[in-house]
C-alpha positions in Angstrom: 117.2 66.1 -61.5 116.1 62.6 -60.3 119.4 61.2 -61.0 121.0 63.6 -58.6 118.6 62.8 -55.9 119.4 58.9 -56.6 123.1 59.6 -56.2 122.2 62.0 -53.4 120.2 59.1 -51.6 123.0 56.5 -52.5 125.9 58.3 -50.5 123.3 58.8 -47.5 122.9 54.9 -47.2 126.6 54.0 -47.5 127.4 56.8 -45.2 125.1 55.3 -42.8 126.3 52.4 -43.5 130.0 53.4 -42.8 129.3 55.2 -39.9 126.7 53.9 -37.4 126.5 57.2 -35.4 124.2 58.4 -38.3 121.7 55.8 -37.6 118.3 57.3 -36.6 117.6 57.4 -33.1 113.9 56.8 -33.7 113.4 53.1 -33.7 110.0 53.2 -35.4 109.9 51.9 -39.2 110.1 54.9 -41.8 107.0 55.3 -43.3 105.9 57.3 -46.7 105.8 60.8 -45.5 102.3 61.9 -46.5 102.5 65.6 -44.9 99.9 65.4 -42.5 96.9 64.2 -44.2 95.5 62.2 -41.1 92.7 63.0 -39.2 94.1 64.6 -36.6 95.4 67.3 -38.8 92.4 67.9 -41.3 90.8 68.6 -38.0 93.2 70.5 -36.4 93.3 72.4 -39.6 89.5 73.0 -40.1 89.3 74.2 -36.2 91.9 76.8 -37.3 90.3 77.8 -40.1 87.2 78.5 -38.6 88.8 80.8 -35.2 91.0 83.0 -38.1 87.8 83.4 -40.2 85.4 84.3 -36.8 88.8 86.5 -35.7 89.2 88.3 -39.2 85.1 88.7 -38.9 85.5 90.4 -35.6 88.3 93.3 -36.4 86.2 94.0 -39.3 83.2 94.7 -37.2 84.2 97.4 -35.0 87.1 95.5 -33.7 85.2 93.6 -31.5 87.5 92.6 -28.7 85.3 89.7 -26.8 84.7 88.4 -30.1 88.3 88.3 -31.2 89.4 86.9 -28.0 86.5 83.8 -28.6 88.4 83.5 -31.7 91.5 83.0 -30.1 90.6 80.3 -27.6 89.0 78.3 -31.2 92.4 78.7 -32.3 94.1 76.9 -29.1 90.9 74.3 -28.6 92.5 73.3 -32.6 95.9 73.1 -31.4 94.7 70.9 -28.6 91.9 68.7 -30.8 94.8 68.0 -32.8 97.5 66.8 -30.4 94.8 64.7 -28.2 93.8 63.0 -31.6 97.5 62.1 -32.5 98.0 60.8 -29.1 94.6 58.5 -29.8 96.1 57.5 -32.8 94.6 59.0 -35.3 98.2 60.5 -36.1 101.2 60.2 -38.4 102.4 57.1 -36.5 100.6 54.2 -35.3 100.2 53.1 -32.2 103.1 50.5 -31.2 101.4 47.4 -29.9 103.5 45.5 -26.9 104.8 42.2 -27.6 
């Protein structure tokens, strides 16, 4: 299996090598992808996790509706936690410094 991804890997680079259309259009340096574990995510995540347990907790109880609807806005105040802290670097990339 891992020599098939080595041989895999190896006629990516000389296709991009032959053809320099398949260069990537980002010009930041490829880092190791570490699936989100940065801070902006474990908090975006925990937010989340908090407005579907106070959600799930309020159509259990009746359903609730103001309740639920409180969950809802924890739910986008995550979404938006987490894209203000990648923008403040806190991200997958860091910030670019200009020469």
């Amino acid at each position: 299996m891992a020599d098939q991804i080595e041989q895999a890997e190896a006629v990516a680079v000389r296709a991009q090598a032959a053809n320099p259309q398949l260069q990537p259009l980002d010009p930041r340096p490829m880092r190791h992808v570490h699936h989100g574990q940065t801070g902006a995510m474990w908090t975006a995540v925990v937010i989340e996790i908090v407005g579907f347990i106070v959600g799930g907790i309020s159509l259990m109880l009746g359903p609730n509706w103001p309740l639920f609807a409180i969950a809802a806005g924890i739910c986008v105040a995550g979404i938006i936690v987490g894209v203000a802290m990648q923008k403040l670097g806190f991200g997958i990339y860091e910030k670019h410094q200009k020469s």
